[in-house]
C-alpha positions as CSV (number, residue, x, y, z in Angstrom):
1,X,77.6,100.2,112.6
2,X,79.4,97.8,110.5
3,X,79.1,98.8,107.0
4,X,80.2,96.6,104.4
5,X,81.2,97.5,100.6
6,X,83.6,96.3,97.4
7,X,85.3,98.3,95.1
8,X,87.3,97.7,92.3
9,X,90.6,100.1,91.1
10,X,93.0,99.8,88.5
11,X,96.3,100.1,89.8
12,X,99.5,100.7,88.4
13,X,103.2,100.7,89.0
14,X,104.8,103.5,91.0
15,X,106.9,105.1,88.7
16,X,104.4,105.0,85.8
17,X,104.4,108.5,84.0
18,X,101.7,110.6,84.9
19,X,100.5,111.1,81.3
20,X,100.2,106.7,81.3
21,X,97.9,106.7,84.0
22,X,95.6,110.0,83.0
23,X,95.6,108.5,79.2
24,X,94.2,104.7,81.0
25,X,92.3,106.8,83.0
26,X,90.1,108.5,80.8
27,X,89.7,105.3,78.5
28,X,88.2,103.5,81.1
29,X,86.1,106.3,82.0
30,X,85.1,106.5,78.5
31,X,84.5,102.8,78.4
32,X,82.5,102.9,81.5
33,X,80.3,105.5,80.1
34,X,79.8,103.4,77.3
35,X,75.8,102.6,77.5
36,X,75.9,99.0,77.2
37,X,78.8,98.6,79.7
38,X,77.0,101.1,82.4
39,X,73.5,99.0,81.3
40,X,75.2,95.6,82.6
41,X,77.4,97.1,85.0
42,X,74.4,98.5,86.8
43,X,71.9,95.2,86.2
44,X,74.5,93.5,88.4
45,X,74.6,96.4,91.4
46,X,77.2,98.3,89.9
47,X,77.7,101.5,91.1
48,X,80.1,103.4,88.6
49,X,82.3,106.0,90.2
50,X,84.9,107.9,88.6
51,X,88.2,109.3,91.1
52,X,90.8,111.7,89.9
53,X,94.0,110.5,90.8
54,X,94.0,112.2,94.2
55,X,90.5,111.6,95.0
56,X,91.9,107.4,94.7
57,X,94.6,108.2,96.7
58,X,92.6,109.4,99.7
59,X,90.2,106.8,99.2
60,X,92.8,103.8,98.9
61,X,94.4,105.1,102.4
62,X,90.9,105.6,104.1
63,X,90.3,102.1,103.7
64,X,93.4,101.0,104.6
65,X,93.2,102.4,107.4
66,X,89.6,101.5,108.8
67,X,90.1,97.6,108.5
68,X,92.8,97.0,110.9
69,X,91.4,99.3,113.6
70,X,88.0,97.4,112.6
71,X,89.7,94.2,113.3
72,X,91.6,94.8,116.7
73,X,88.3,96.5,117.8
74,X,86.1,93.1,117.2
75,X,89.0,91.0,118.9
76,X,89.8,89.2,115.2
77,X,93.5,87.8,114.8
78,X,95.1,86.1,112.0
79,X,95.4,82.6,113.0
């Protein structure tokens, strides 16, 4: 079963300081809590999901990982 979804992140560089990416962490999670940003978020089929740094970490290499396989499964090659 193919099952198809898109996601959005905010990614930074590699050697930003932790305390950078937990401070723009929790203003966009404030921002997304925001009413009138979920409201519109959500009238367009948002779903609003909030990772801790680990949590996107796991996530980010589970997809990586699935579309390759997916690919060389259903016979697709670049061309």
């Amino acid at each position: 079963e193919l099952v198809l979804d898109s996601w959005i992140g905010l990614f930074a560089p590699a050697k930003t300081p932790p305390v950078v990416i937990e401070r723009l962490r929790c203003a966009i999670g404030k921002a997304l809590m925001e009413p009138d940003v979920r409201r519109r978020l959500e009238a367009n089929g948002w779903r609003i999901l909030s990772m801790s740094l680990e949590e996107t970490r796991a996530f980010v290499k589970r997809e990586a990982q699935k579309w390759p396989a997916f690919l060389h499964q259903a016979g697709i090659r670049p061309e």
